[in-house]
KEKOLNU-804914 format. One record per residue (C-alpha): residue number from 1; residue in one letter; x, y, z. Coordinates in Angstrom, 1 decimal. Example, Ala and Ser with C-alpha at 12.3 -4.5 7.8 and 13.67 -1.06 7.14 Angstrom:
BEGIN
+-----+----+--------+--------+--------+
:   i : aa :      x :      y :      z :
+-----+----+--------+--------+--------+
:   1 :  a :   12.3 :   -4.5 :    7.8 :
:   2 :  s :   13.7 :   -1.1 :    7.1 :
+-----+----+--------+--------+--------+
This chain:
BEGIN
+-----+----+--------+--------+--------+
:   i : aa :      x :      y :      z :
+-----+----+--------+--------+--------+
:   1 :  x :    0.0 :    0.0 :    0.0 :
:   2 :  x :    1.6 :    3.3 :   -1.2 :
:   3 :  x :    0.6 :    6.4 :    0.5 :
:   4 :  x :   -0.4 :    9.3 :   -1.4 :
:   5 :  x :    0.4 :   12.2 :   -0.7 :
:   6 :  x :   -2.2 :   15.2 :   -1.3 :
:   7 :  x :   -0.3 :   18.7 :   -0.8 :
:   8 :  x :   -3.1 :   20.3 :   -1.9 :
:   9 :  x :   -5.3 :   19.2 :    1.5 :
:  10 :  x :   -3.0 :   19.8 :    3.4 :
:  11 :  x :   -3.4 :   23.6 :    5.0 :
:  12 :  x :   -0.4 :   25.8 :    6.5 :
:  13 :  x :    0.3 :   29.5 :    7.5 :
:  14 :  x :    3.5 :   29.7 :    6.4 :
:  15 :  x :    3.2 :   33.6 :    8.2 :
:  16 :  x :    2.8 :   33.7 :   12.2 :
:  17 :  x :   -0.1 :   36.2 :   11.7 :
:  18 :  x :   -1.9 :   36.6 :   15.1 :
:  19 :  x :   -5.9 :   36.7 :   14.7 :
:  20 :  x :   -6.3 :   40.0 :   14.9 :
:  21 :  x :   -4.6 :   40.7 :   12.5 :
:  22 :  x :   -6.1 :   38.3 :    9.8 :
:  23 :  x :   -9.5 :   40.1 :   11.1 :
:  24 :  x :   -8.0 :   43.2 :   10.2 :
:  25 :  x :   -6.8 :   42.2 :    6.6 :
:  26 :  x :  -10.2 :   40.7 :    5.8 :
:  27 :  x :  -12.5 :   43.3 :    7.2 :
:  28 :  x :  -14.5 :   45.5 :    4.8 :
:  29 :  x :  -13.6 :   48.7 :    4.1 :
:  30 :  x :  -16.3 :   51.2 :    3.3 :
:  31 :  x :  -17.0 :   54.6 :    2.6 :
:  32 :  x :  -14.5 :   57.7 :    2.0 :
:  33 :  x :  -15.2 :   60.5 :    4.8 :
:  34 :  x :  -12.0 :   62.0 :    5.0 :
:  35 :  x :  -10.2 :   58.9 :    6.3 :
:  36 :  x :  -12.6 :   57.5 :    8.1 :
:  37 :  x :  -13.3 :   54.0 :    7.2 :
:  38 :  x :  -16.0 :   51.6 :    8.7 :
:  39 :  x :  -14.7 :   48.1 :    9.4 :
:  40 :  x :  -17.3 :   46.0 :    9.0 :
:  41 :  x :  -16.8 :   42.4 :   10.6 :
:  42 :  x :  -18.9 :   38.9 :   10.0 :
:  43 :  x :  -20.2 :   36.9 :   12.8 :
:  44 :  x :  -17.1 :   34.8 :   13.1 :
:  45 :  x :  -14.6 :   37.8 :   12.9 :
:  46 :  x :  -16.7 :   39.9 :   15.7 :
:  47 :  x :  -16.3 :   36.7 :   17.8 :
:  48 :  x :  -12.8 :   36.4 :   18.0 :
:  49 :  x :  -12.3 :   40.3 :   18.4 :
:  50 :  x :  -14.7 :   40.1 :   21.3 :
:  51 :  x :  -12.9 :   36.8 :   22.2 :
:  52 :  x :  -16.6 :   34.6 :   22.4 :
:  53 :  x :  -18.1 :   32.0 :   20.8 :
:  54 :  x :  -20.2 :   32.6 :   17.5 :
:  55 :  x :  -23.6 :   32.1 :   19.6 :
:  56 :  x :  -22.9 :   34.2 :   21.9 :
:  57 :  x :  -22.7 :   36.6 :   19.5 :
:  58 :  x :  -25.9 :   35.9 :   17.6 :
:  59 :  x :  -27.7 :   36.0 :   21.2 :
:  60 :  x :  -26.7 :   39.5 :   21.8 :
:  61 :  x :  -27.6 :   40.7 :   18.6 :
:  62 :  x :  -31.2 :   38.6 :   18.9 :
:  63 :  x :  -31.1 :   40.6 :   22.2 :
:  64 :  x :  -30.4 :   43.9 :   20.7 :
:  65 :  x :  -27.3 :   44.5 :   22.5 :
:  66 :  x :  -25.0 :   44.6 :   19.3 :
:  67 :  x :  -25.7 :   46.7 :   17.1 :
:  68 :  x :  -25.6 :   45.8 :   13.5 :
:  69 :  x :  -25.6 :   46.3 :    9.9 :
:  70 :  x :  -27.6 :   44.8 :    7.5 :
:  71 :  x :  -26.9 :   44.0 :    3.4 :
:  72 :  x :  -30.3 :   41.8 :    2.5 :
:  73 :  x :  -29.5 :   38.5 :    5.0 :
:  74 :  x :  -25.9 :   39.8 :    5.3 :
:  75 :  x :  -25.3 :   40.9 :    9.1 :
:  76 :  x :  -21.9 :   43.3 :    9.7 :
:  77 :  x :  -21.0 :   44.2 :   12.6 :
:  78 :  x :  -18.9 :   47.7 :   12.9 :
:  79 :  x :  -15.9 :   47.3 :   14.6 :
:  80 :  x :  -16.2 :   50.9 :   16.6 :
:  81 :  x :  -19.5 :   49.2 :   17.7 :
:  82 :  x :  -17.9 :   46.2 :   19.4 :
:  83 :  x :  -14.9 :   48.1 :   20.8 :
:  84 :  x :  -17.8 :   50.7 :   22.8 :
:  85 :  x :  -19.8 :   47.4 :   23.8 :
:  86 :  x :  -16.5 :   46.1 :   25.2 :
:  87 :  x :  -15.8 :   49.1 :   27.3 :
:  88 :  x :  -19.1 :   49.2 :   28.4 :
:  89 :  x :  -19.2 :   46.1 :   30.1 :
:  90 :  x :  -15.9 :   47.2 :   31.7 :
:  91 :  x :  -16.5 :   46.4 :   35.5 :
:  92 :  x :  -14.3 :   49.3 :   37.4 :
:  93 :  x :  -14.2 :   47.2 :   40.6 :
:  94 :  x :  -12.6 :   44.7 :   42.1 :
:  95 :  x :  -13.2 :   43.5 :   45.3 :
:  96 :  x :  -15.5 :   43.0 :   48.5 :
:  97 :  x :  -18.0 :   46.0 :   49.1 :
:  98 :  x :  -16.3 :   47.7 :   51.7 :
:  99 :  x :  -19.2 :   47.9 :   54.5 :
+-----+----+--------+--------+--------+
């Protein structure tokens, strides 16, 4: 039995690219307001920025606590967006309740 080998199924990263910054190279890039662009992220990309699973996700948009942006069935979600929902959930802190 010979064993075949199949280079083409076989998938590397030949770069040591961290997520975030694949995220970044594959987010849309939109409009042309005087160098503002809006990065516009798919479910799976706005989970790994907000470092949760893809349900997660979907629940808090069903729950209207993500804001997003719709293309037909296409959902975005604006990367500004996440960041302020991430520093609202910020808890300031730590510790016992001091009596």
């Amino acid at each position: 039995m010979s064993q075949i080998n199949a280079p083409h199924t076989i998938r590397q990263h030949s770069d040591q690219t961290s997520a975030r910054d694949r995220i970044a190279a594959t987010s849309t890039r939109l409009g042309n307001d005087g160098g503002r662009h809006l990065s516009l992220l798919n479910v799976n990309q706005a989970a790994a920025t907000l470092a949760v699973s893809k349900r997660t996700v979907q629940q808090l948009t069903a729950d209207r606590l993500l804001a997003v942006v719709k293309f037909g069935r296409n959902v975005r979600y604006d990367l500004a967006d996440l960041q302020r929902f991430a520093e609202s959930r910020k808890v300031r802190e730590i510790g016992w309740k001091k009596a």
